[in-house]
VMD Tcl script that builds the backbone (N, CA, C; Angstrom):
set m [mol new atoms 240]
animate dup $m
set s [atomselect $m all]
$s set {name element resname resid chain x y z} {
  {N N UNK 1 A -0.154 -4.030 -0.973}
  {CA C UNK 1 A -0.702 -4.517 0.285}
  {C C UNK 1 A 0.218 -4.076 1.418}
  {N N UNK 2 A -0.876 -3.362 2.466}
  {CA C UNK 2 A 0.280 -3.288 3.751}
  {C C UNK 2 A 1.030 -4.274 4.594}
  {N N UNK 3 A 2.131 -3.960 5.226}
  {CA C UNK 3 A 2.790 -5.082 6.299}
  {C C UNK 3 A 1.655 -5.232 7.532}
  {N N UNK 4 A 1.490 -6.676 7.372}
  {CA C UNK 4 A 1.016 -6.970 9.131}
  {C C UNK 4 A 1.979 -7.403 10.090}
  {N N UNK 5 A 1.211 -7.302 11.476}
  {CA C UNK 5 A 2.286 -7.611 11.939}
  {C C UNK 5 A 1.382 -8.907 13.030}
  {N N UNK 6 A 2.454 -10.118 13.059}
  {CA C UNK 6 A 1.924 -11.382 13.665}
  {C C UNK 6 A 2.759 -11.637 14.683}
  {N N UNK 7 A 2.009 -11.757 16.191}
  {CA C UNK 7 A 2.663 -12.030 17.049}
  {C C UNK 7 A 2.120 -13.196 17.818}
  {N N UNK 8 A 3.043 -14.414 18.189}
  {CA C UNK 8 A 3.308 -15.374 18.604}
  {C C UNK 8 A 3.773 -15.710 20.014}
  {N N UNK 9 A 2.495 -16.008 20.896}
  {CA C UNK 9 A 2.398 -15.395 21.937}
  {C C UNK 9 A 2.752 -17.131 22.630}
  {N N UNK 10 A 3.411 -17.069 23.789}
  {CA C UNK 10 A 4.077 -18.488 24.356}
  {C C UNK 10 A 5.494 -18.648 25.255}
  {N N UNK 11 A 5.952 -19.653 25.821}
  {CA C UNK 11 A 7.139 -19.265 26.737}
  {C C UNK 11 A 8.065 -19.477 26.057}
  {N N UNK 12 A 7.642 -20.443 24.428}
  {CA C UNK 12 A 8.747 -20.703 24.085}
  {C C UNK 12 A 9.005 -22.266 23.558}
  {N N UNK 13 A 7.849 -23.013 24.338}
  {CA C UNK 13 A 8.242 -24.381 24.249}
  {C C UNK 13 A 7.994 -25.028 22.834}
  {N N UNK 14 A 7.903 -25.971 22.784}
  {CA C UNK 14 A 7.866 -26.948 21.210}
  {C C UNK 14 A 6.625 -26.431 20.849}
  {N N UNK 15 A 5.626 -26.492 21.466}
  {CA C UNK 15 A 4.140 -26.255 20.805}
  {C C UNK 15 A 4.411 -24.595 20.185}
  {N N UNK 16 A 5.034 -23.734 21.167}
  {CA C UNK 16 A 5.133 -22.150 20.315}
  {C C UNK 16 A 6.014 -22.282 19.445}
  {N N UNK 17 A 7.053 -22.872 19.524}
  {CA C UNK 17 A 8.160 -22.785 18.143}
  {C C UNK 17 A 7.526 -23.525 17.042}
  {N N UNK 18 A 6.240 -24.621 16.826}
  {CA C UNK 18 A 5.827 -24.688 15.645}
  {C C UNK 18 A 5.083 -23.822 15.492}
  {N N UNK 19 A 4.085 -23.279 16.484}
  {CA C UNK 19 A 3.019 -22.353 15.683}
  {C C UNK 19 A 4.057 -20.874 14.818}
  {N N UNK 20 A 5.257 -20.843 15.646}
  {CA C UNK 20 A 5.827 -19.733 14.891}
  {C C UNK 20 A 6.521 -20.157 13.047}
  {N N UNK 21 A 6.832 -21.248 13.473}
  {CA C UNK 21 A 7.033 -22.340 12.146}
  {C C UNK 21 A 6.220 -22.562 11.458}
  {N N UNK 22 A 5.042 -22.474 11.665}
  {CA C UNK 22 A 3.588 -22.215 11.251}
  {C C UNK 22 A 2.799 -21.720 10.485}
  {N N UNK 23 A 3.410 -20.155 11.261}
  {CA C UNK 23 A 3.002 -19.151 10.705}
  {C C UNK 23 A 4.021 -18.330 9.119}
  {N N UNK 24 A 5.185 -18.665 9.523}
  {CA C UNK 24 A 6.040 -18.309 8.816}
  {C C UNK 24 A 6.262 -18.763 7.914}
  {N N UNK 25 A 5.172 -20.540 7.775}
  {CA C UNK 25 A 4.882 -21.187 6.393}
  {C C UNK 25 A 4.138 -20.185 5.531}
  {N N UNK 26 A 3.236 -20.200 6.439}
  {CA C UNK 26 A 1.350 -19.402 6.291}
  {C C UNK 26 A 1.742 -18.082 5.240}
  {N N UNK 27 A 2.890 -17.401 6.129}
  {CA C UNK 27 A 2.992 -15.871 5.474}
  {C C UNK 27 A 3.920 -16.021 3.816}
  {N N UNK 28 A 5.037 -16.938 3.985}
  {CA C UNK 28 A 5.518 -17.452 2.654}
  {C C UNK 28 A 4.720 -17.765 1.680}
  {N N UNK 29 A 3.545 -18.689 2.246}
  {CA C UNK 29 A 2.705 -19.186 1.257}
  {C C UNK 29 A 1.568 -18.154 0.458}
  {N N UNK 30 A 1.103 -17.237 1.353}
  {CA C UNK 30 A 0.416 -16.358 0.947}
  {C C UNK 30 A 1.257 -15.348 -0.115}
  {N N UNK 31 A 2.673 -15.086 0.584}
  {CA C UNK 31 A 3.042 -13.747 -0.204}
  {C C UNK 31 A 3.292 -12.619 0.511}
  {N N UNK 32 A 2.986 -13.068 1.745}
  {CA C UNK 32 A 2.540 -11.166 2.518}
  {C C UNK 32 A 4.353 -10.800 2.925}
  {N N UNK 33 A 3.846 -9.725 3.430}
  {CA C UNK 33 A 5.080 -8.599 4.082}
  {C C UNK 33 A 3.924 -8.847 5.583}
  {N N UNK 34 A 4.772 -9.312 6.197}
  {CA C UNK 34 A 4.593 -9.491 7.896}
  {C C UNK 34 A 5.774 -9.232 8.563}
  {N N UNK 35 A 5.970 -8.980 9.802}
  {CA C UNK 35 A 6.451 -8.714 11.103}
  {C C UNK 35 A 6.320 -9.343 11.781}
  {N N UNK 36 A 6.680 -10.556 12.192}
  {CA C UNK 36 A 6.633 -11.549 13.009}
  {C C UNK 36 A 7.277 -11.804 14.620}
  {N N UNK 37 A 6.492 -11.312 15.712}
  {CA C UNK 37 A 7.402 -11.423 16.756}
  {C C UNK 37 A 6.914 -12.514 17.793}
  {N N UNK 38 A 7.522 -12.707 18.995}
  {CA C UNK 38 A 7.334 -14.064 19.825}
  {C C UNK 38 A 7.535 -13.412 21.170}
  {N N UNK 39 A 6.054 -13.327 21.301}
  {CA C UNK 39 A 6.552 -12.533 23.166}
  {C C UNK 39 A 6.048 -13.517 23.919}
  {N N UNK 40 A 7.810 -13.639 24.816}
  {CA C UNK 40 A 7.697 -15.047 25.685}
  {C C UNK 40 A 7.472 -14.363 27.269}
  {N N UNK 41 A 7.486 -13.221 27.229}
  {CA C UNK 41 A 7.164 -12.103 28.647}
  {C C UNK 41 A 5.515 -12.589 29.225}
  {N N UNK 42 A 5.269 -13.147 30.442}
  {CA C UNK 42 A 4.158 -14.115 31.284}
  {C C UNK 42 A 2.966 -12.482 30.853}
  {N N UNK 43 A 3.664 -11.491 31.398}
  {CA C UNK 43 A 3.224 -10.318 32.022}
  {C C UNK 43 A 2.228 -9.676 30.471}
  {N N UNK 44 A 2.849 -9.573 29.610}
  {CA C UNK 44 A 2.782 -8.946 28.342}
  {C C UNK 44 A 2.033 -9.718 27.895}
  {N N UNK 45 A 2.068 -11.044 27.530}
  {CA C UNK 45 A 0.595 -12.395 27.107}
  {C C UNK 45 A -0.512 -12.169 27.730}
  {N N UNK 46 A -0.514 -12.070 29.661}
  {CA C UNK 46 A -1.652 -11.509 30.179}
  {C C UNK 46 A -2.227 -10.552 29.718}
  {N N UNK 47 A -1.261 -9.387 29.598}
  {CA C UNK 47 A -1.763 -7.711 29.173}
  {C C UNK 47 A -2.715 -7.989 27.764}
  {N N UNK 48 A -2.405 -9.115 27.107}
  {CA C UNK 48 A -3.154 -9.388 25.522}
  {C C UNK 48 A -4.528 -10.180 25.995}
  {N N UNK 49 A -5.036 -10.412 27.153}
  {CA C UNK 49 A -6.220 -11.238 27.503}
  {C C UNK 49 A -5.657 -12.862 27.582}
  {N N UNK 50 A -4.491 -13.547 27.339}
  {CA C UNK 50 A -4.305 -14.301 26.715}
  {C C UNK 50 A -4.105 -15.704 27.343}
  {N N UNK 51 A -4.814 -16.227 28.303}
  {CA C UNK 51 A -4.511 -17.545 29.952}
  {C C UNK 51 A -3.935 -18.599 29.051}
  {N N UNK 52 A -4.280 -18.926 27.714}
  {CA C UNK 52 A -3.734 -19.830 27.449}
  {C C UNK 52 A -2.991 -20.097 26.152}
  {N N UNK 53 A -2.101 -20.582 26.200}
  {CA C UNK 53 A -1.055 -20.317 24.755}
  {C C UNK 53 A -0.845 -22.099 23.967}
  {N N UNK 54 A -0.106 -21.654 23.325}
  {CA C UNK 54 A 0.537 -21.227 22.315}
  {C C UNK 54 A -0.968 -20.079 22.159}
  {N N UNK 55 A -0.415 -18.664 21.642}
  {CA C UNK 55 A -1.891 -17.489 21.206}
  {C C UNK 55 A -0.945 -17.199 19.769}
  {N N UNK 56 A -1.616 -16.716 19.117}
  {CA C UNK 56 A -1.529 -15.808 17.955}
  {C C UNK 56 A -2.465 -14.939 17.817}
  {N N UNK 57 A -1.866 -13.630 17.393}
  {CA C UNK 57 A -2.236 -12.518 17.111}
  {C C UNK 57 A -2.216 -11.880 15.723}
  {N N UNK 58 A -3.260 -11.146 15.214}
  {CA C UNK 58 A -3.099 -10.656 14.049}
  {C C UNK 58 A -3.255 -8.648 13.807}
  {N N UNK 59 A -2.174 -8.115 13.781}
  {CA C UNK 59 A -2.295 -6.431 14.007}
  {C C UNK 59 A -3.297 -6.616 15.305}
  {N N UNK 60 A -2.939 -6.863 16.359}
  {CA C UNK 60 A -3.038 -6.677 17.715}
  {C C UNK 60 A -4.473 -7.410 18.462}
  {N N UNK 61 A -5.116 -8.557 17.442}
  {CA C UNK 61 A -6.614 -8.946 17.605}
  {C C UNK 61 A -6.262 -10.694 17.605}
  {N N UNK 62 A -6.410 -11.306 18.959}
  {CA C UNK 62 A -6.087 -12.378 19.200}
  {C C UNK 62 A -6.552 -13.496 18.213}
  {N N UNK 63 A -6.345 -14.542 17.653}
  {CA C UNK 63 A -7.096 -14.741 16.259}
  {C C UNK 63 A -7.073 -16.348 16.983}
  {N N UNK 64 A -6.093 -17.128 17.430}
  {CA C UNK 64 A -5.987 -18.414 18.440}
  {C C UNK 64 A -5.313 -18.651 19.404}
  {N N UNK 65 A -5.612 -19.126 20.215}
  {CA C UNK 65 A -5.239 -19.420 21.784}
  {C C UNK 65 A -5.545 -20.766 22.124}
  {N N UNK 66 A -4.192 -21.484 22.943}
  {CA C UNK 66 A -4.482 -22.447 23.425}
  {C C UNK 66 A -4.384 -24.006 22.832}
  {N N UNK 67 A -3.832 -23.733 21.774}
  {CA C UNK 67 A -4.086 -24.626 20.047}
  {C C UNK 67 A -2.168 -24.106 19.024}
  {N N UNK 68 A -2.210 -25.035 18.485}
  {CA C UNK 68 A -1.182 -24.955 17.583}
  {C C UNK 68 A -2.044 -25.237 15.861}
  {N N UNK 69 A -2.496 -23.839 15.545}
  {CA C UNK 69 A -2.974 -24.235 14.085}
  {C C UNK 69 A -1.643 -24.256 12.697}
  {N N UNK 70 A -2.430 -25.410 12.169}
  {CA C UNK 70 A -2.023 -25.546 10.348}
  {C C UNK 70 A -1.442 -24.423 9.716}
  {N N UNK 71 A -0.665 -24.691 9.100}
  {CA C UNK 71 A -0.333 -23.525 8.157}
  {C C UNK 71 A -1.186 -23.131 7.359}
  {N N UNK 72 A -2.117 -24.017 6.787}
  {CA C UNK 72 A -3.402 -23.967 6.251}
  {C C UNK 72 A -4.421 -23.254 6.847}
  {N N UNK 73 A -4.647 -23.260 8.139}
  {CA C UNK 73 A -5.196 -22.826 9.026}
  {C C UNK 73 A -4.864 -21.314 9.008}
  {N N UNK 74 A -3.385 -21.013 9.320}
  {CA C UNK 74 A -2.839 -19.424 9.444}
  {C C UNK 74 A -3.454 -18.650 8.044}
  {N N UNK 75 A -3.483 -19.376 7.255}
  {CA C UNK 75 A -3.337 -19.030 5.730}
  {C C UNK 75 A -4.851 -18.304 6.035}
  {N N UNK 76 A -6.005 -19.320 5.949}
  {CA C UNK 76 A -7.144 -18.917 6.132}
  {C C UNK 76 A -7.628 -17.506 7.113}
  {N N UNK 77 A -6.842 -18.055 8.258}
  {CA C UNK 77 A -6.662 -16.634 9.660}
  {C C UNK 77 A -6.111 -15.351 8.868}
  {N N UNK 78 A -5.314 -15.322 7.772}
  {CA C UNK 78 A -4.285 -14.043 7.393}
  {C C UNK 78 A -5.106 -13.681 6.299}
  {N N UNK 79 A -5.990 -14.426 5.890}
  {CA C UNK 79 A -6.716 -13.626 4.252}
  {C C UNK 79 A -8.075 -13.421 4.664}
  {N N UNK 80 A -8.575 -13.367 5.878}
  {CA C UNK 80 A -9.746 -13.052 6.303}
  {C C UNK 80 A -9.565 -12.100 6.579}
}
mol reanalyze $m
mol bondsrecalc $m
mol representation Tube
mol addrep $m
C-alpha cells in the first residue's frame, strides 16, 4: 500500500491538536504509512477552500472542516 499524506489544517488551538491526535490514532489503528502535516499558515488553509477549521485533508481532497472527528471517524475517512 502507498504512503498518504494527511494534512491537518488549523491555527493550532486545542480543537486542532486533537484532531491531529486523532488522526494519528486513526492511522496507527489502521496500519497505514501516512505523512502527517499541520498547516497553521491563515493564507495556505484559504488557498485549500478551507473558512472553517479544525479541516482535514486526505492526498490533497478536503475530507472535514469545521468539526473535530473520532478516530473512528478518521478510520472510516482513510479506508474509503
Amino acid at each position: 500500500m502507498s504512503s498518504i499524506q494527511v494534512e491537518v489544517l488549523g491555527s493550532g488551538c486545542k480543537k486542532c491538536q486533537q484532531l491531529e491526535t486523532n488522526v494519528r490514532a486513526a492511522i496507527a489503528a489502521l496500519g497505514l504509512e501516512a505523512e502527517v502535516l499541520h498547516i497553521i499558515d491563515p493564507i495556505e488553509i484559504a488557498n485549500r477552500g478551507v473558512m472553517a477549521t479544525p479541516a482535514l485533508t486526505v492526498n490533497g481532497s478536503v475530507v472535514s472542516k469545521g468539526k473535530v472527528p473520532s478516530s473512528a471517524e478518521i478510520q472510516r475517512l482513510l479506508s474509503a
